[in-house]
PLY file of the C-alpha trace (Angstrom):
ply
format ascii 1.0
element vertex 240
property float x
property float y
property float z
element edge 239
property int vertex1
property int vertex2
end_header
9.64 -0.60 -11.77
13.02 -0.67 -12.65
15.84 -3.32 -12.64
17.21 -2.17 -9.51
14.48 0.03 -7.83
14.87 3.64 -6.24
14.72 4.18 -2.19
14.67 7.40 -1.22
15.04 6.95 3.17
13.91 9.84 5.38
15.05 10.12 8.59
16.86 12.64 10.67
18.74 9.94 12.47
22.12 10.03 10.56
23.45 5.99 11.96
19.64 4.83 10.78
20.66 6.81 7.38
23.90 5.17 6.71
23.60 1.99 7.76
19.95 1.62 5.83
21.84 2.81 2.77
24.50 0.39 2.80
22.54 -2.30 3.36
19.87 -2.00 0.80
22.39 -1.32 -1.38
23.94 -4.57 -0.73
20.60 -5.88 -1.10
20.69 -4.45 -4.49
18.56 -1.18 -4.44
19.61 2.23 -5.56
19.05 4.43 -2.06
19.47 8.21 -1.89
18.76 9.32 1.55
17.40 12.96 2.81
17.83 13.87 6.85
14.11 16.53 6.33
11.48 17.54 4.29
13.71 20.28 2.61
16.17 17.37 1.26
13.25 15.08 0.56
11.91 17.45 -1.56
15.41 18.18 -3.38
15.79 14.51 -3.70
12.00 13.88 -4.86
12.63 16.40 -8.24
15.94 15.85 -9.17
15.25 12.00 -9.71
12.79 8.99 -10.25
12.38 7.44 -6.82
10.30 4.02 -6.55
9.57 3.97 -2.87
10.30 6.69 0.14
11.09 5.20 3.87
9.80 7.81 6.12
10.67 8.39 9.26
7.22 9.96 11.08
9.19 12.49 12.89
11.39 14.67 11.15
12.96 18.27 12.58
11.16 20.58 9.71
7.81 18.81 9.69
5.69 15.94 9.99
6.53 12.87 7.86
2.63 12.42 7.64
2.38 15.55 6.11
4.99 14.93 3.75
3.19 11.45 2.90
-0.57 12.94 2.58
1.35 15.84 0.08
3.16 12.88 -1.73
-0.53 10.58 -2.14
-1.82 13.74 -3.70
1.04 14.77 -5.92
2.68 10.93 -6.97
-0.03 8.32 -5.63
1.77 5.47 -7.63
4.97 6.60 -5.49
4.66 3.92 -1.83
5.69 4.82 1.29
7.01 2.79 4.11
6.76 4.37 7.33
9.17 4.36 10.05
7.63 5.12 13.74
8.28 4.63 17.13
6.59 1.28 18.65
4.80 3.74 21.13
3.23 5.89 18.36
0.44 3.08 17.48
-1.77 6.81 16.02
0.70 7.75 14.07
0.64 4.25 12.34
-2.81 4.68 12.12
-3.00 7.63 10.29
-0.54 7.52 8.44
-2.26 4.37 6.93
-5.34 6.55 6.33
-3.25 9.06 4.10
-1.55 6.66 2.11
1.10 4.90 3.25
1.27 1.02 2.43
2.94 -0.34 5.28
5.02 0.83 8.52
7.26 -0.80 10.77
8.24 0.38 14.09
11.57 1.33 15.54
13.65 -0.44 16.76
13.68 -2.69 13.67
15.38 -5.17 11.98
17.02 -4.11 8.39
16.15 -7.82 7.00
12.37 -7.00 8.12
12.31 -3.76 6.37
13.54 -5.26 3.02
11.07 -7.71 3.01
8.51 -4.75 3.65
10.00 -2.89 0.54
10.09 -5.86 -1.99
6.52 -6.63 -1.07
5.69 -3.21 -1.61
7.29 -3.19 -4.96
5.48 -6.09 -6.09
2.25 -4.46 -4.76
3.10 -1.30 -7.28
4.58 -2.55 -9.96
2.02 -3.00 -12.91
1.43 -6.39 -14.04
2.35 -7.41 -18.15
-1.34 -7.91 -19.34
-1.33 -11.87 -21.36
-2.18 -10.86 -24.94
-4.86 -13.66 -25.34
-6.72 -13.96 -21.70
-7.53 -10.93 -19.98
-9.55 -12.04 -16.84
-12.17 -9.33 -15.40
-14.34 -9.67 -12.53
-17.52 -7.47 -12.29
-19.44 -6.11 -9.03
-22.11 -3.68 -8.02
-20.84 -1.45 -11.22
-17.72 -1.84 -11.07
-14.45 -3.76 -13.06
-11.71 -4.85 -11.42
-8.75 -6.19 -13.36
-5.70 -8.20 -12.37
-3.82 -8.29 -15.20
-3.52 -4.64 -15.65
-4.46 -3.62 -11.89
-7.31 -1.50 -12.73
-10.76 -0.81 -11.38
-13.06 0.78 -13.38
-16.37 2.54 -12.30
-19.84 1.85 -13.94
-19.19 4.67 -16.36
-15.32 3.14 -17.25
-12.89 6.05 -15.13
-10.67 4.49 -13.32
-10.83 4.55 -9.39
-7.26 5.32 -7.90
-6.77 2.58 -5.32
-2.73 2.22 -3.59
-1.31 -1.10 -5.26
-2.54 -2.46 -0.95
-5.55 -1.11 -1.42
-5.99 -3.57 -5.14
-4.61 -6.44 -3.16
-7.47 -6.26 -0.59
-9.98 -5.49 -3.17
-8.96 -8.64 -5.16
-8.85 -10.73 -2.49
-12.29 -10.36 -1.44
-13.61 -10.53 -5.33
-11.46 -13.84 -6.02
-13.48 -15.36 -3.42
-17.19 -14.21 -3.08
-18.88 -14.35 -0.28
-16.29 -15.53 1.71
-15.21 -14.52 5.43
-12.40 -13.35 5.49
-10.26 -13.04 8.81
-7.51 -10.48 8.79
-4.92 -12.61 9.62
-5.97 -14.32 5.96
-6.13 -11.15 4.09
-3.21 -10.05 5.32
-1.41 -13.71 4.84
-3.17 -13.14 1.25
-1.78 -9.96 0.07
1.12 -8.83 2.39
2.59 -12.71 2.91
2.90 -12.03 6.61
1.41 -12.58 9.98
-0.69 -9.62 12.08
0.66 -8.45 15.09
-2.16 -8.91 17.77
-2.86 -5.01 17.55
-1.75 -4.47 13.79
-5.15 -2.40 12.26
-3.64 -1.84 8.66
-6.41 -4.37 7.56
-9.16 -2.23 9.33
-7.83 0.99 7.31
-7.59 -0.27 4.39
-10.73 -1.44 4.31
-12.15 2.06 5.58
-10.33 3.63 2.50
-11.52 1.07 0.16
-15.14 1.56 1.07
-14.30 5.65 0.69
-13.40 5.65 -2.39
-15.63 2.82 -3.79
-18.70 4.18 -2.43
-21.97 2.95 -0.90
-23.89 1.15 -3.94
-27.84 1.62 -4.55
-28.08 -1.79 -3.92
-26.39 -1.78 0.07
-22.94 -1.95 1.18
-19.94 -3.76 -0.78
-18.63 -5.40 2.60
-20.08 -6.96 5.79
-18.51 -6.70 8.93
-18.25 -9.35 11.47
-17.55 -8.78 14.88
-14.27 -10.61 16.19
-14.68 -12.59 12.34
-13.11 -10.24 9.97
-14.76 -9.25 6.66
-17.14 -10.56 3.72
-18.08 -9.37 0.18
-21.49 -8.97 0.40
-22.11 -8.38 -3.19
-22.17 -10.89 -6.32
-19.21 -10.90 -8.54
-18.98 -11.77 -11.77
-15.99 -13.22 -13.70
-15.02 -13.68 -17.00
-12.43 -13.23 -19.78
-12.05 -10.14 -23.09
-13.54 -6.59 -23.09
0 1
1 2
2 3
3 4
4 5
5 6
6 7
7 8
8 9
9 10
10 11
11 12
12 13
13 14
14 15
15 16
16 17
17 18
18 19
19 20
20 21
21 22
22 23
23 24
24 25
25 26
26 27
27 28
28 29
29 30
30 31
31 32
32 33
33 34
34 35
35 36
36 37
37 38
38 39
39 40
40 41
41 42
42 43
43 44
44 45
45 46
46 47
47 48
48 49
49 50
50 51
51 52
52 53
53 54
54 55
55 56
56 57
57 58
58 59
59 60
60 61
61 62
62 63
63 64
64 65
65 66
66 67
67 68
68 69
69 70
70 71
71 72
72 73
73 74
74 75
75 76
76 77
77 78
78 79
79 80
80 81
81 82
82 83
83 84
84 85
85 86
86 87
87 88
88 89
89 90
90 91
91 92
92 93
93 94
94 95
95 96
96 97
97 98
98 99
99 100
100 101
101 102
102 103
103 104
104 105
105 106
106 107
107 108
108 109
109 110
110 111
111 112
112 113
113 114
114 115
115 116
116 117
117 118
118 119
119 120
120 121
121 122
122 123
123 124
124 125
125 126
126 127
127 128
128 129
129 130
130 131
131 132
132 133
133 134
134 135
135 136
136 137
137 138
138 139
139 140
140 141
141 142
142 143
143 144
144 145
145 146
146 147
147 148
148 149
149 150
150 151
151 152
152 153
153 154
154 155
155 156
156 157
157 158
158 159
159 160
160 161
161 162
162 163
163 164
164 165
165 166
166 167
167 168
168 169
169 170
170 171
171 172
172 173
173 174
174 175
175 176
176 177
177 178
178 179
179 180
180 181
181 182
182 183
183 184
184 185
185 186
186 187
187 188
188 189
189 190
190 191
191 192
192 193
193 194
194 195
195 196
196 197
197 198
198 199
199 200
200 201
201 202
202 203
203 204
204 205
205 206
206 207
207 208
208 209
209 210
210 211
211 212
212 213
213 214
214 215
215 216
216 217
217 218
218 219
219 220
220 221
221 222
222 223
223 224
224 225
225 226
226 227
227 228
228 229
229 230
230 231
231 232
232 233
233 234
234 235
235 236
236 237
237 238
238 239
């Protein structure tokens, strides 16, 4: 990530377009700002972006189109998603394609900054410590903090969103452990869930997509009205 980070805002509303780019610059981001997918696109080539804001509804297309195209073609790219406080699916699925957060309109710019530099942090790849490399193993697979990487049983890497490795790591720094959502998302977002805030429940369906059902059973127990529990063992150590 760079010094001062790249956002790239979406959104067809042209007051939400200025006044999000003069604030976050004054918050000191770099913002270039597109009003539809034909700008976005423009915008996307002709420069490194760190982060898009993305308005769900934009007059030549869908923004979760434009965010399922943009997990497929920059997956290390986040997206923030802007939607209206009725459009709870949207949220939803736009979770399920990507996205790392969302906030809902009306919303406060202070809010939204906080959502970005948590984001960033999320992404950004940690500096691996030369002499202590800490790896925790489970049902086959490697997860590792210091470089943010988790590795199948045969070593290729599984592409997780820098939300989805929070989660993960959560759950494998503390085995066997219940796990509410309110405390996972305390743990890796630093915030408190709105009463019907699901992005735990997604992520967790994505992680167990893309991780797999092991010979051995399921990675995760669910309990009802409880929240969630690694139901594997994990082992931890340090080197290769």
């Amino acid at each position: 990530m760079q010094a001062r980070p790249t956002i790239l805002v979406v959104d067809d509303d042209r007051e939400i377009r200025t006044l999000l780019g003069r604030y976050l610059e004054a918050q000191g981001f770099r913002v270039t700002v597109a009003a539809d997918r034909r700008e976005f696109e423009a915008k996307l080539a002709a420069a490194a972006v760190d982060l898009v804001v993305l308005d769900v509804m934009l007059p030549d297309g869908s923004g979760l189109d434009i965010c399922r195209g943009l997990a497929e073609r920059r997956p290390h790219v986040p997206v923030v998603l802007l939607t209206a406080l009725k459009e709870d699916v949207d949220r939803i699925i736009g979770l399920e394609l990507g996205a790392d957060d969302y906030l809902g309109k009306p919303f406060n710019p202070r809010e939204l900054t906080a959502r970005i530099r948590a984001v960033l942090r999320r992404a950004a790849p940690a500096e691996p410590e030369p002499s202590r490399a800490r790896r925790f193993r489970f049902a086959g697979f490697t997860l590792e903090p210091d470089t943010r990487r988790v590795l199948d049983a045969a070593g290729n890497p599984v592409d997780l969103t820098g939300a989805e490795f929070e989660l993960l790591q959560a759950f494998v720094e503390r085995p066997g452990r219940l796990l509410s959502r309110d405390q996972l998302l305390d743990l890796t977002q630093g915030r408190e869930r709105d009463p019907f805030d699901r992005s735990v429940d997604v992520l967790m369906s994505r992680i167990r997509r893309k991780l797999g059902e092991p010979a051995e059973g399921p990675l995760f127990k669910t309990v009802r009205n409880a929240g969630y529990q690694l139901a594997v063992r994990v082992e931890s150590g340090e080197g290769p």
